[in-house]
Jmol script that loads the backbone (N, CA, C; Angstrom):
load data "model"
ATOM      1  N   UNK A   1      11.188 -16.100 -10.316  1.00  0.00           N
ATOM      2  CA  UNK A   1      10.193 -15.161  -9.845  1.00  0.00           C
ATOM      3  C   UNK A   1      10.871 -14.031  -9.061  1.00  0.00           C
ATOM      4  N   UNK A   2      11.331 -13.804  -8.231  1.00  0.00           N
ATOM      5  CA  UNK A   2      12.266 -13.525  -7.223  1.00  0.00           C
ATOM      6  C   UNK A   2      13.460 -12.234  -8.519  1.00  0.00           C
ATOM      7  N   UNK A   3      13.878 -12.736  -9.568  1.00  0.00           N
ATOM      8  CA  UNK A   3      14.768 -12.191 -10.385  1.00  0.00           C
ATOM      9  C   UNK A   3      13.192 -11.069 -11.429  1.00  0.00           C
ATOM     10  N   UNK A   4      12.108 -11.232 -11.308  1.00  0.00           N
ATOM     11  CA  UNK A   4      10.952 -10.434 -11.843  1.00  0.00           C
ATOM     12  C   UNK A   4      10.556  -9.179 -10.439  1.00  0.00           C
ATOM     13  N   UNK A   5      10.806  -9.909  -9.449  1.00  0.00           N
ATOM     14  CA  UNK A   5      10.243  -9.004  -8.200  1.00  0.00           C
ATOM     15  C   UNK A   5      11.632  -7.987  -8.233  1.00  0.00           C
ATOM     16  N   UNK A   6      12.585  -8.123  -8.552  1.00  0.00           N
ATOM     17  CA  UNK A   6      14.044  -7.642  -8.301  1.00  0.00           C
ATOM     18  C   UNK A   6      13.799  -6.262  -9.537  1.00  0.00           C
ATOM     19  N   UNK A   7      13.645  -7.310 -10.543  1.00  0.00           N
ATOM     20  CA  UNK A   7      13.140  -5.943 -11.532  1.00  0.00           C
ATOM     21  C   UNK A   7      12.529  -5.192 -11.701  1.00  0.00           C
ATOM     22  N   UNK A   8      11.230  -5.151 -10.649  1.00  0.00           N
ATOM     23  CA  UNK A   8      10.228  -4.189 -10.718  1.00  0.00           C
ATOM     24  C   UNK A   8      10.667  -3.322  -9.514  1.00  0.00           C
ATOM     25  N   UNK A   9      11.530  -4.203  -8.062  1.00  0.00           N
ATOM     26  CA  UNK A   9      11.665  -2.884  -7.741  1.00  0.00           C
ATOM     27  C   UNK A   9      12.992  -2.098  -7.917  1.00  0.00           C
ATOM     28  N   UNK A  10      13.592  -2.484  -9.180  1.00  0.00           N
ATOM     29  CA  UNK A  10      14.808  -1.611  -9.187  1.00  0.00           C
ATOM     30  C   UNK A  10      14.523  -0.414 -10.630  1.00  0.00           C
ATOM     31  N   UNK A  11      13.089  -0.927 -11.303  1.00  0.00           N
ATOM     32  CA  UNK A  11      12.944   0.049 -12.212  1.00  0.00           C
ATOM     33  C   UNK A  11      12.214   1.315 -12.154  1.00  0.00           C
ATOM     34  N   UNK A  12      12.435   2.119 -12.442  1.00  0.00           N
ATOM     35  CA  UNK A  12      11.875   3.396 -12.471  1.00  0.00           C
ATOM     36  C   UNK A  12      11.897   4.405 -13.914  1.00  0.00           C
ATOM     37  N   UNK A  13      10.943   5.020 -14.133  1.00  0.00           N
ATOM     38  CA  UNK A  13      10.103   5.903 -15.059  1.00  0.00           C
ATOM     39  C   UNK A  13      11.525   6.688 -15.922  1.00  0.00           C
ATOM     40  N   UNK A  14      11.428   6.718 -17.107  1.00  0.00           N
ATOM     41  CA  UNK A  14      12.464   7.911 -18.094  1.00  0.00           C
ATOM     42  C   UNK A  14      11.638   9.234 -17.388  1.00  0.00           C
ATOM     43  N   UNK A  15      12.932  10.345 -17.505  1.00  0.00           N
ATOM     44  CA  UNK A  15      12.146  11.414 -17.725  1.00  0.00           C
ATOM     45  C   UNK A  15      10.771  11.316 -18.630  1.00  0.00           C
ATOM     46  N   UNK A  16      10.779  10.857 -20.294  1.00  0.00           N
ATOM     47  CA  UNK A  16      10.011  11.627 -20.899  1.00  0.00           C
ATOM     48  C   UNK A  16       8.596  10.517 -20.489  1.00  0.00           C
ATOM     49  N   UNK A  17       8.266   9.799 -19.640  1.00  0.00           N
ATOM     50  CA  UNK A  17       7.693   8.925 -19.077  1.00  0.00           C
ATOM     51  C   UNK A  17       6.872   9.932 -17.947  1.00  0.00           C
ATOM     52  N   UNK A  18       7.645  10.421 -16.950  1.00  0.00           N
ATOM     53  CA  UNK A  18       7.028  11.398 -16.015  1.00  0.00           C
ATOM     54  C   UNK A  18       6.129  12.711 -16.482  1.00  0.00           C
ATOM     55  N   UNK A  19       6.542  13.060 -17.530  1.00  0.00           N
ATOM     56  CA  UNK A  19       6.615  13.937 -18.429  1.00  0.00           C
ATOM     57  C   UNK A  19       5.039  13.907 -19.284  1.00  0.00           C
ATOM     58  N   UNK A  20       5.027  12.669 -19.805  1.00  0.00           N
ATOM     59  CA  UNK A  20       3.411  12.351 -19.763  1.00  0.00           C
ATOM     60  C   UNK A  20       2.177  12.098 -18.860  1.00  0.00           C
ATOM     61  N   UNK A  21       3.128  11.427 -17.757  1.00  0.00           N
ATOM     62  CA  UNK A  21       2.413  11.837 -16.834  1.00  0.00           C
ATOM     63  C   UNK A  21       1.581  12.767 -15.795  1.00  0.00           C
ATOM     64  N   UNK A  22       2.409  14.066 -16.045  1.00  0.00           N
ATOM     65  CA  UNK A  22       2.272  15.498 -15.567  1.00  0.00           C
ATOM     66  C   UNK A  22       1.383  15.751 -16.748  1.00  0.00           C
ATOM     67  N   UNK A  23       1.372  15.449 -17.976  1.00  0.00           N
ATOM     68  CA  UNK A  23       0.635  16.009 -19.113  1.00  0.00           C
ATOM     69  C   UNK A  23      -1.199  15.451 -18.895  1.00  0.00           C
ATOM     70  N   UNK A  24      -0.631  14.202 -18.614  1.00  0.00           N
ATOM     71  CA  UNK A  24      -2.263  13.709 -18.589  1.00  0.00           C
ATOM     72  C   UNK A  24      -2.688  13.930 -17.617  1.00  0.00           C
ATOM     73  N   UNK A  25      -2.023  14.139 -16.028  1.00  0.00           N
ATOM     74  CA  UNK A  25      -2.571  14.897 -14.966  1.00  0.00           C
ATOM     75  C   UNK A  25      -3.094  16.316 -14.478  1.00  0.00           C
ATOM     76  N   UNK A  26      -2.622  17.092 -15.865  1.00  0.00           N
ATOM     77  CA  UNK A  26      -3.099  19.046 -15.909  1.00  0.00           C
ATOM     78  C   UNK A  26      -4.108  18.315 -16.975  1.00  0.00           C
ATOM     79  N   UNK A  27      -4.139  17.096 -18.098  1.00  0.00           N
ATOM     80  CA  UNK A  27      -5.435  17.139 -18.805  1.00  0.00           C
ATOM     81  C   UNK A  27      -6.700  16.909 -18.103  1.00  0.00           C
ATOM     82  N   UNK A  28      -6.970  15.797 -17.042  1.00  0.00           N
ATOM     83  CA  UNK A  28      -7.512  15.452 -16.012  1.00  0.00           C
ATOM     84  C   UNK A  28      -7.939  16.475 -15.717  1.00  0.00           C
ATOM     85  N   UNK A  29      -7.215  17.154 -14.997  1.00  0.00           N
ATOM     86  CA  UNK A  29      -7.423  18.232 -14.000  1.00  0.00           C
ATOM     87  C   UNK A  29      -8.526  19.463 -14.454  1.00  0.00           C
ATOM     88  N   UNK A  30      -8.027  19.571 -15.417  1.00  0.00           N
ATOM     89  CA  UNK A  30      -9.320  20.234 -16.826  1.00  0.00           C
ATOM     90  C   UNK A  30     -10.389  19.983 -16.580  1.00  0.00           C
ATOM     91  N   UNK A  31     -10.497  18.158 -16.931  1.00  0.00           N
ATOM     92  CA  UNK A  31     -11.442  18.047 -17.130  1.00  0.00           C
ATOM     93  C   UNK A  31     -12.046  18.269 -15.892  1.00  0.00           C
ATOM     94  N   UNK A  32     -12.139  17.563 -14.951  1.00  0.00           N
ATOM     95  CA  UNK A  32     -12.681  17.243 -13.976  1.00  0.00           C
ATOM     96  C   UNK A  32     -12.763  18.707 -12.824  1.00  0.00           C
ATOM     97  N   UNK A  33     -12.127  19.660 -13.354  1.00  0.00           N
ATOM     98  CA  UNK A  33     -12.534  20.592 -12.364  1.00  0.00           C
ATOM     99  C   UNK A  33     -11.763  20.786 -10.973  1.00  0.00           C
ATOM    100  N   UNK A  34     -10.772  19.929 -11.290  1.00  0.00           N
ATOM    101  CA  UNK A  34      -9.066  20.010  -9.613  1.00  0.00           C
ATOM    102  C   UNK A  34      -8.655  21.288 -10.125  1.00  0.00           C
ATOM    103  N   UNK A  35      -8.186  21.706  -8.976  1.00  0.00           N
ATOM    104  CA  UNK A  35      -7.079  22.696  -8.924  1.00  0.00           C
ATOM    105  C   UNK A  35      -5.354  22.019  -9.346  1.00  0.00           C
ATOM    106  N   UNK A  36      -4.961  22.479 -10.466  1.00  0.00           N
ATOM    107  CA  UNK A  36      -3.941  22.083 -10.780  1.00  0.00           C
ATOM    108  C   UNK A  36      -2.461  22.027  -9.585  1.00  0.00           C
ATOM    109  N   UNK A  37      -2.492  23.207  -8.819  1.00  0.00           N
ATOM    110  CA  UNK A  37      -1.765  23.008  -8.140  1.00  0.00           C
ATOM    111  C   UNK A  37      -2.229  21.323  -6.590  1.00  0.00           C
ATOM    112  N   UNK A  38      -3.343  21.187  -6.717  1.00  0.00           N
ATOM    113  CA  UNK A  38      -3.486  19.939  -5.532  1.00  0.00           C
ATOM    114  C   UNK A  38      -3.361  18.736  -6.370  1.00  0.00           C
ATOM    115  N   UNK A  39      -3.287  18.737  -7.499  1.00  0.00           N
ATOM    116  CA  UNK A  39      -2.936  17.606  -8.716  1.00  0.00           C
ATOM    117  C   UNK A  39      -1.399  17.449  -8.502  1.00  0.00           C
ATOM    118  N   UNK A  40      -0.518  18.124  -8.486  1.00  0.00           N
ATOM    119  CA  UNK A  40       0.903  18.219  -8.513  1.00  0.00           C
ATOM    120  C   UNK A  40       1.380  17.978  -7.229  1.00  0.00           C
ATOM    121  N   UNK A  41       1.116  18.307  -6.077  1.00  0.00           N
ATOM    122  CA  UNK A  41       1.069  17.616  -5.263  1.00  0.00           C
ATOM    123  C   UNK A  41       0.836  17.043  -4.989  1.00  0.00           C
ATOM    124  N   UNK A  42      -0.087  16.472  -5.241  1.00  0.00           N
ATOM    125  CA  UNK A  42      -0.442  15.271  -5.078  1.00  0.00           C
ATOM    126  C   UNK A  42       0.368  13.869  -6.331  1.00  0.00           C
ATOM    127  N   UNK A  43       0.789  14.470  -7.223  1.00  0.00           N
ATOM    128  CA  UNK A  43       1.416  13.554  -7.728  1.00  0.00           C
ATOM    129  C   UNK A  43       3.135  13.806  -7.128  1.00  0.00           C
ATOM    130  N   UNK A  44       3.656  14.803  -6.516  1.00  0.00           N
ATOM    131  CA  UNK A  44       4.828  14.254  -5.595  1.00  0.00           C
ATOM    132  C   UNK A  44       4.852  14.283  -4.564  1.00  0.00           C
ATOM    133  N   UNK A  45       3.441  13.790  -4.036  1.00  0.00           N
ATOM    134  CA  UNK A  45       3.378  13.184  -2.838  1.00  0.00           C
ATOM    135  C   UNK A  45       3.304  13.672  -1.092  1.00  0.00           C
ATOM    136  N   UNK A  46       3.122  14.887  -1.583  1.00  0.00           N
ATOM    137  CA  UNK A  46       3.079  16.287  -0.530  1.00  0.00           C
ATOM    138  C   UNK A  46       1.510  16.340  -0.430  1.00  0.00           C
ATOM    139  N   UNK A  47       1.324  17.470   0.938  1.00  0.00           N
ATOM    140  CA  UNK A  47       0.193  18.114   0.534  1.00  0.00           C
ATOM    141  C   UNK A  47       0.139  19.781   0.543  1.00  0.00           C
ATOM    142  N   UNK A  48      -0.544  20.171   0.117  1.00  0.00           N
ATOM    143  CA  UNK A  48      -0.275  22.208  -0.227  1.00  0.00           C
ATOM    144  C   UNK A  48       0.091  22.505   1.208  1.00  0.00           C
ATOM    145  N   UNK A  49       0.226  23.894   1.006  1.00  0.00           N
ATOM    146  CA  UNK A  49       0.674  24.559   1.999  1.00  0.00           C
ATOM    147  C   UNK A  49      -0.180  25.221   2.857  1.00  0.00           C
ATOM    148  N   UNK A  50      -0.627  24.769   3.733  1.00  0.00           N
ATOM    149  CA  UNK A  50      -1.999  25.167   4.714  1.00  0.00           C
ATOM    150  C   UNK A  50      -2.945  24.134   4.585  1.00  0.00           C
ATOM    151  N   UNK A  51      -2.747  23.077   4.354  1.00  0.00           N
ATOM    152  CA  UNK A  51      -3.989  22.324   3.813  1.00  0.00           C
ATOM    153  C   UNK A  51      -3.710  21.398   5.597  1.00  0.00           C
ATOM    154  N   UNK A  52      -4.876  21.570   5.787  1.00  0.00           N
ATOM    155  CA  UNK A  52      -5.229  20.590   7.177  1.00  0.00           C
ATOM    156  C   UNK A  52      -4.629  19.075   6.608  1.00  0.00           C
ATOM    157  N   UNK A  53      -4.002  18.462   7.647  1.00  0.00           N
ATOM    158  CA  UNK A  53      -3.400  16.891   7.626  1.00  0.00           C
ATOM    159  C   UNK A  53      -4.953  15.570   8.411  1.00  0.00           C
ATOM    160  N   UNK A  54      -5.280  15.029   7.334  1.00  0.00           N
ATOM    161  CA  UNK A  54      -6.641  14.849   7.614  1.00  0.00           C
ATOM    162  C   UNK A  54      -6.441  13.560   8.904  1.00  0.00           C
ATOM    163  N   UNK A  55      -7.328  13.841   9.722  1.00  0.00           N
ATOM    164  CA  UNK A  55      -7.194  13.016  11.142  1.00  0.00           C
ATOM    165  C   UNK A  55      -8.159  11.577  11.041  1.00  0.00           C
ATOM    166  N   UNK A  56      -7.893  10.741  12.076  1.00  0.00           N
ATOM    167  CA  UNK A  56      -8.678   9.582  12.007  1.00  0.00           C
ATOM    168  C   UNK A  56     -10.261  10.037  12.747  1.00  0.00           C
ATOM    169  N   UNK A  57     -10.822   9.215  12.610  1.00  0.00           N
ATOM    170  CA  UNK A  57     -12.406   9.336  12.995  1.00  0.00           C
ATOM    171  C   UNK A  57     -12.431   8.285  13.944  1.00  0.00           C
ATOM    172  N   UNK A  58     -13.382   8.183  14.745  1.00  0.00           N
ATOM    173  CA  UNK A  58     -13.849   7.356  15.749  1.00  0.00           C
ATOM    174  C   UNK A  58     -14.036   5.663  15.124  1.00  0.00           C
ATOM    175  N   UNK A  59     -14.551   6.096  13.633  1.00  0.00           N
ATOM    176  CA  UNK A  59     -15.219   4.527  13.041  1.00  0.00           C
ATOM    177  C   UNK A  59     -13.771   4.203  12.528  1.00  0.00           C
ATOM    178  N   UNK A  60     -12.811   5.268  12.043  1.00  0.00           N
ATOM    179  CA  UNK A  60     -11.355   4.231  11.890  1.00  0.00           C
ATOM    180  C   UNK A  60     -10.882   3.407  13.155  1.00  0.00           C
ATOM    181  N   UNK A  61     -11.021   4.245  14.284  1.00  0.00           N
ATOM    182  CA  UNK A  61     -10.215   3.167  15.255  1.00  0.00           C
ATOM    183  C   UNK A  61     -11.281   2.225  15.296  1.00  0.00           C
ATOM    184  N   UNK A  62     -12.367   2.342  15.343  1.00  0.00           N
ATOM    185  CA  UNK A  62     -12.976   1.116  15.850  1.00  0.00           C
ATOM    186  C   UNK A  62     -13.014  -0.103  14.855  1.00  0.00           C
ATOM    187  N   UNK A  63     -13.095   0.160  13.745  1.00  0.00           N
ATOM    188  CA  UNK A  63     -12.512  -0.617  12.805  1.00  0.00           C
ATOM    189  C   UNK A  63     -11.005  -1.377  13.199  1.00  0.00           C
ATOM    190  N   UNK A  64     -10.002  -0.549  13.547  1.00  0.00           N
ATOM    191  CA  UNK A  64      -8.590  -1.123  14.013  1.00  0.00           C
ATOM    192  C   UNK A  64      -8.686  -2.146  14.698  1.00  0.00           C
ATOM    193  N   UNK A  65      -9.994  -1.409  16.001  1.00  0.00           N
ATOM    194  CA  UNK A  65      -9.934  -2.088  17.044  1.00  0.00           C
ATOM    195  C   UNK A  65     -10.534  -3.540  16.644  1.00  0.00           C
ATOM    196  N   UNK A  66     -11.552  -3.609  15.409  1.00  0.00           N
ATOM    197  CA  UNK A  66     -12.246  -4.851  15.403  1.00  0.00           C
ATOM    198  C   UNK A  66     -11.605  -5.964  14.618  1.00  0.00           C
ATOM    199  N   UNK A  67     -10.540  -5.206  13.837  1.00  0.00           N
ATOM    200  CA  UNK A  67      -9.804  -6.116  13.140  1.00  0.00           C
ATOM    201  C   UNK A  67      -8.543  -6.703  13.783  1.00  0.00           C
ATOM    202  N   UNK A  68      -8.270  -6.171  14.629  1.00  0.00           N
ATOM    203  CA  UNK A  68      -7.568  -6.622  15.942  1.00  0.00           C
ATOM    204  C   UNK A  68      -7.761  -7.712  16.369  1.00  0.00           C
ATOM    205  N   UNK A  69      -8.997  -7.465  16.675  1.00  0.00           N
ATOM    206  CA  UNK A  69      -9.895  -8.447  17.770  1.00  0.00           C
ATOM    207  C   UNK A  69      -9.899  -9.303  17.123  1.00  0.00           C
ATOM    208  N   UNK A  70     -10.085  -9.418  15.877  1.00  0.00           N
ATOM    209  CA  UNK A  70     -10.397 -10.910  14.910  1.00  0.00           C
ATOM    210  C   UNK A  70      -9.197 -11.384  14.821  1.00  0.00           C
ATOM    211  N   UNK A  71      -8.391 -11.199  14.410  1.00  0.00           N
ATOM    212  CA  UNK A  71      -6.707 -11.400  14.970  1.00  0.00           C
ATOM    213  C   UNK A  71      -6.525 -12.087  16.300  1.00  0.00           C
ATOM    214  N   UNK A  72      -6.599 -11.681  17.202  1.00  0.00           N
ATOM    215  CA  UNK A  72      -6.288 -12.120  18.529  1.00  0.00           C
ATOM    216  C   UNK A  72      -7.308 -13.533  18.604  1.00  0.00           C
ATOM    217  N   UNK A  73      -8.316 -13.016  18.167  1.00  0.00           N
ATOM    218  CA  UNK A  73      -8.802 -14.337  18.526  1.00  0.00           C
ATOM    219  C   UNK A  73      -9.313 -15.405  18.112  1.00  0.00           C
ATOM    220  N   UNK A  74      -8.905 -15.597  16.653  1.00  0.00           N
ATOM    221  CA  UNK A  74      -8.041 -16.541  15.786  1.00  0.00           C
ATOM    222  C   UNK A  74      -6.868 -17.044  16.177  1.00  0.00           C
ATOM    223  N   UNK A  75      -5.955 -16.319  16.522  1.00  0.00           N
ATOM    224  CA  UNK A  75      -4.525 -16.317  16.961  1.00  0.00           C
ATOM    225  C   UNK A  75      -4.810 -17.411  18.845  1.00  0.00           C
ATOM    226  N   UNK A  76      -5.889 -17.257  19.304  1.00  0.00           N
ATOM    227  CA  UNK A  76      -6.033 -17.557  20.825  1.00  0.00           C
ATOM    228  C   UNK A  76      -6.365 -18.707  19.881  1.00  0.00           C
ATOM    229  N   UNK A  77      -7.505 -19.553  19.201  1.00  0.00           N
ATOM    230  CA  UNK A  77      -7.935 -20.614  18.948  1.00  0.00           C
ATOM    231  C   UNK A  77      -7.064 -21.598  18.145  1.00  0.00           C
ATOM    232  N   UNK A  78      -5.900 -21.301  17.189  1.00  0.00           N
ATOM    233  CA  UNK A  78      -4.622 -21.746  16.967  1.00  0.00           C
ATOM    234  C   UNK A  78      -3.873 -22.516  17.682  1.00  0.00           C
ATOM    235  N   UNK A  79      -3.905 -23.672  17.253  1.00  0.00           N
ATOM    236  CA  UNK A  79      -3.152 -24.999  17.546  1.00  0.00           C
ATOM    237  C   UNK A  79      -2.043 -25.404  16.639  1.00  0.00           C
ATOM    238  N   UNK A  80      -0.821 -26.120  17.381  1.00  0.00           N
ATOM    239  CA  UNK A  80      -0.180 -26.430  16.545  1.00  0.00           C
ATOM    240  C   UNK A  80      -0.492 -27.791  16.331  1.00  0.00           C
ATOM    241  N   UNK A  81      -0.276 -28.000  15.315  1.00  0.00           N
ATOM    242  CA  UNK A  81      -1.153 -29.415  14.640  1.00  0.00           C
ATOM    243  C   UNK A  81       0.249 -30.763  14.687  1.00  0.00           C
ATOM    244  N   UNK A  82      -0.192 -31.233  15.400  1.00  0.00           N
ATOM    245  CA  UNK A  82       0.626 -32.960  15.480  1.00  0.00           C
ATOM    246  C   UNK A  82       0.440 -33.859  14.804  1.00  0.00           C
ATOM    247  N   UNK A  83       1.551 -33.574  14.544  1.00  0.00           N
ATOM    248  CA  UNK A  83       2.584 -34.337  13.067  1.00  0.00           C
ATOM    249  C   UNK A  83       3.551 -35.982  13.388  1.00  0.00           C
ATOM    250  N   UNK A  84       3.479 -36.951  13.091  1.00  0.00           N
ATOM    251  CA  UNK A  84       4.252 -38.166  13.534  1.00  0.00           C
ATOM    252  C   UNK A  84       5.171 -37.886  12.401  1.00  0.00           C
ATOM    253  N   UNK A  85       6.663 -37.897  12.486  1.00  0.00           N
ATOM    254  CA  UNK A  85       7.712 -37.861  11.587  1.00  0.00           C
ATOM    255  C   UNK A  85       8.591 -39.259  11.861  1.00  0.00           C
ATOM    256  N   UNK A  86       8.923 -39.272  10.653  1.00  0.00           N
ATOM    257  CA  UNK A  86       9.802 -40.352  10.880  1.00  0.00           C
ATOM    258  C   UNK A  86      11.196 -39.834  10.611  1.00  0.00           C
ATOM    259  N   UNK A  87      12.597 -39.890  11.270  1.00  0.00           N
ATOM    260  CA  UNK A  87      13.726 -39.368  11.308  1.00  0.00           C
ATOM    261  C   UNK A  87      14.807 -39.879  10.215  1.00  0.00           C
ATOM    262  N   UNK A  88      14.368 -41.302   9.795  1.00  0.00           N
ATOM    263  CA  UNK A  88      15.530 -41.989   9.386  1.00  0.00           C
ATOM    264  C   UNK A  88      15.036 -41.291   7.626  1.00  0.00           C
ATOM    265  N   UNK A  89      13.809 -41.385   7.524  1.00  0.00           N
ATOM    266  CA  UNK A  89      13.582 -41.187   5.686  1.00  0.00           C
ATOM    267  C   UNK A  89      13.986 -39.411   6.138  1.00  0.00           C
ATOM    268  N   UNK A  90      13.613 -38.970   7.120  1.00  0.00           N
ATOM    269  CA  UNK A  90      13.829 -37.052   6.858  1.00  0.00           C
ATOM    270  C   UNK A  90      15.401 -37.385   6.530  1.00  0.00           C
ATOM    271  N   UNK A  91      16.063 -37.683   7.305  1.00  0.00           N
ATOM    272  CA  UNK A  91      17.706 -37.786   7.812  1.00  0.00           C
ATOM    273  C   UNK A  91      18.057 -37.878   6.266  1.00  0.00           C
ATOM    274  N   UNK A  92      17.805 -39.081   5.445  1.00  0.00           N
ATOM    275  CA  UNK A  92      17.999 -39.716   4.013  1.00  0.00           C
ATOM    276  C   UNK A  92      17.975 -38.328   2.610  1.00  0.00           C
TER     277      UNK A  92
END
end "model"
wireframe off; spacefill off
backbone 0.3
color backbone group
């Protein structure tokens, strides 16, 4: 498994692979009515030039904050669970 995870992250796209990809992303873009240039950036991962960097909202943190909270206090009610071992069969 481990030698499958190795391969996916050491592979990456042919040129003529990207290449379709840019093709079906200006076809998209057609259709649907994007501005080709926020398509292209957006497929390398930028954003345009003047484009506001979009900020968090009040309901994201509080979300953070609540998933936090469920965390912590799961994490507070967590026991470690007692186990009788026997040494001589582990040892073996």
């Amino acid at each position: 498994m481990m030698l499958g995870v190795g391969a996916i992250a050491f592979s990456s796209a042919t040129g003529q692979e990207q290449t379709r990809w840019k093709d079906a992303a200006i076809r998209e873009s057609d259709r649907y009515g994007i501005a080709a240039d926020f398509v292209e950036a957006r497929m390398d991962g930028r954003q345009l030039l003047g484009e506001l960097k979009p900020s968090r909202s009040a309901l994201d943190w509080l979300l953070v904050v609540v998933a936090t909270s469920v965390f912590v206090i799961f994490a507070a009610m967590a026991r470690v669970p007692e186990m009788s071992l026997r040494w001589a069969p582990a040892a073996l």
